[in-house]
Structures are given as structure tokens and as C-alpha cells.
C-alpha positions, 0 to 999 in steps of 0.5 A: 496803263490797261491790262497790266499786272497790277505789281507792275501798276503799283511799283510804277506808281510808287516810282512816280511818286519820286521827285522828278520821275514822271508816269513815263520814266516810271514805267520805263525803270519797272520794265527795266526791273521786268527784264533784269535777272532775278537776283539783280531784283532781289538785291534791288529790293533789299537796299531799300528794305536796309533804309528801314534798318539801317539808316536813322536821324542824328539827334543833335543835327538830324543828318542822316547816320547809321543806325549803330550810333549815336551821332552823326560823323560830322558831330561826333568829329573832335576836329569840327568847329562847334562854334558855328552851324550852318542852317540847311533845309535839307541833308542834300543842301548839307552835301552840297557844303561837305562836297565844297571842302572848305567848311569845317563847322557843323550843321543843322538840318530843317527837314524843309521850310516854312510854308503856309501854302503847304501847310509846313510851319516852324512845328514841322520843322526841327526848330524845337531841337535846334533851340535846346541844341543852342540853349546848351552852348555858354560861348559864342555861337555863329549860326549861318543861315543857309536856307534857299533864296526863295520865298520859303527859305527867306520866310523861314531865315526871318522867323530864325532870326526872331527867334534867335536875334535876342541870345547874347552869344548867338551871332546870326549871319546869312549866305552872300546874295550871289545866289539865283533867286528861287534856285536851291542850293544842291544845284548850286556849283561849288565856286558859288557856294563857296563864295555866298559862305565866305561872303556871308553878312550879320543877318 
């Protein structure tokens, strides 16, 4: 937009830049901000400065976690089954299996999907930690592959079943085909998840 203060133009550009937030929408939430009190601004801009501070990556699972520890609540929970992982591509697929209940093994998150498109391959990922995490277990292991059903999501559950097929305690296992293809995950209801992880096949 024309003849506007160039604060206003660079928050609207770095709000477009959010998934699903179009220039419209954008604009929309900074005049929002312009007219809201000063300390609703304030206290705005300090929970996203926190997000520098406070928050940091697992480094067993690379789940979101407070920076004060060490581990995430799901991997440092006694109560969890170790002998399964759940393979997601991102944290808010790993939300959408927590908000289920009925899972009570743990996770690995991907940070993404292979992508020769975009340029995303297994070195952009967390494959590496994920190979040292399972590289440490003696016992049997049942790895999920939850990764979406799409064309990314598949390629990338083929190449972790190549590269995990040949570990004798490693048993890889995928999601029940009940989900849309193309669709991803966090969309997904919480009867239809629950069913493609019940249902789940030998991969």
C-alpha cells in the first residue's frame, strides 16, 4: 500500500509471510495492533520476543520443550512405551496424535519431508539423530511411520524403510490407508487417526 508508514508496511509483510495469511489478512491484524492500547502491544511483542528464550528442541525427538530442560515431557515420561515411535513430520502432526489419547509411545519429528522439488533431502531432516536414537536400543523397536499421504510423505516413508528395513530389532510399520490422499495429518479428526494408527500394517 501507498503512503503508509513503513512500520506498518514491514509487520504486514512479515504477517503475510505466515502460513495461510494472505496481504489482505495481513493488513487487517497490524491495523488491528494500530488500534489497540499500547500495552496490549507491548505484551504482543514480548511473547514473540519469549520464543527466542524460551522455547528450544528436544534432543532426543526434536519436539518443542522448554528451554529449562533437557528433554521433552513426552520423552522424559517413565510412563511411555519406548519400544514404539511414531514418525511425524512436524510437531503439530505430533499434536494431532497427543490430542487423540489413546497413543502412549513416543515420537520422532522430521522437521518436514523429502523434497526434490523444493530442495528438502534426508540431510534437512532429522534422519541422522533419529538413526543414533534407534542405533542405541538392543530391544525390539516398532517405528510408525506417520509421515502424510502425500508424494512427499510417501517418498520420505520409503526412504526410512530403506534405510531402516536391514535392523533386526527395528520393526517398521505405516498408518492404515484410511486417510485422504494429499490431505495432511493435523487436519485429520481424531476418529480417523485413531483408526489409521490402530490399523496400522508391516511396511
Amino acid at each position: 500500500m501507498k503512503s503508509l508508514p513503513r512500520s506498518i508496511e514491514r509487520l504486514a509483510d512479515y504477517f503475510s509471510s505466515l502460513p495461510g495469511i494472505g496481504p489482505k489478512t495481513a493488513y487487517r491484524l497490524v491495523f488491528h495492533l494500530v488500534h489497540s492500547p499500547r500495552e496490549h502491544i507491548s505484551s504482543f511483542a514480548e511473547a514473540i520476543n519469549a520464543l527466542t528464550k524460551d522455547i528450544a528442541f528436544c534432543g532426543v525427538c526434536r519436539n518443542i520443550m522448554s528451554s529449562d530442560n533437557t528433554t521433552c515431557s513426552i520423552c522424559s515420561d517413565e510412563k511411555r512405551d519406548k519400544s514404539t515411535i511414531l514418525v511425524v513430520e512436524d510437531i503439530l502432526d505430533l499434536f494431532a496424535f497427543e490430542n487423540i489419547g489413546t497413543y502412549d509411545g513416543t515420537y520422532h519429528v522430521l522437521g518436514g519431508s523429502i523434497s526434490p522439488v523444493q530442495g528438502i533431502g534426508p540431510d534437512q531432516l532429522s534422519i541422522d539423530l533419529l538413526t543414533k536414537r534407534l542405533k542405541t536400543h538392543t530391544e525390539e523397536i516398532e517405528l510408525i511411520i506417520a509421515t502424510n499421504p502425500n508424494l512427499e510423505g510417501e517418498a520420505t516413508g520409503m526412504y526410512l524403510k530403506k534405510e531402516y528395513s536391514h535392523m533386526s530389532n527395528i520393526k517398521i510399520s505405516r498408518l492404515a490407508r484410511g486417510l485422504p490422499s494429499g490431505a495432511d495429518l493435523e487436519y485429520a479428526d481424531f476418529s480417523t487417526l485413531d483408526k489409521a494408527l490402530l490399523g496400522r500394517s508391516e511396511y
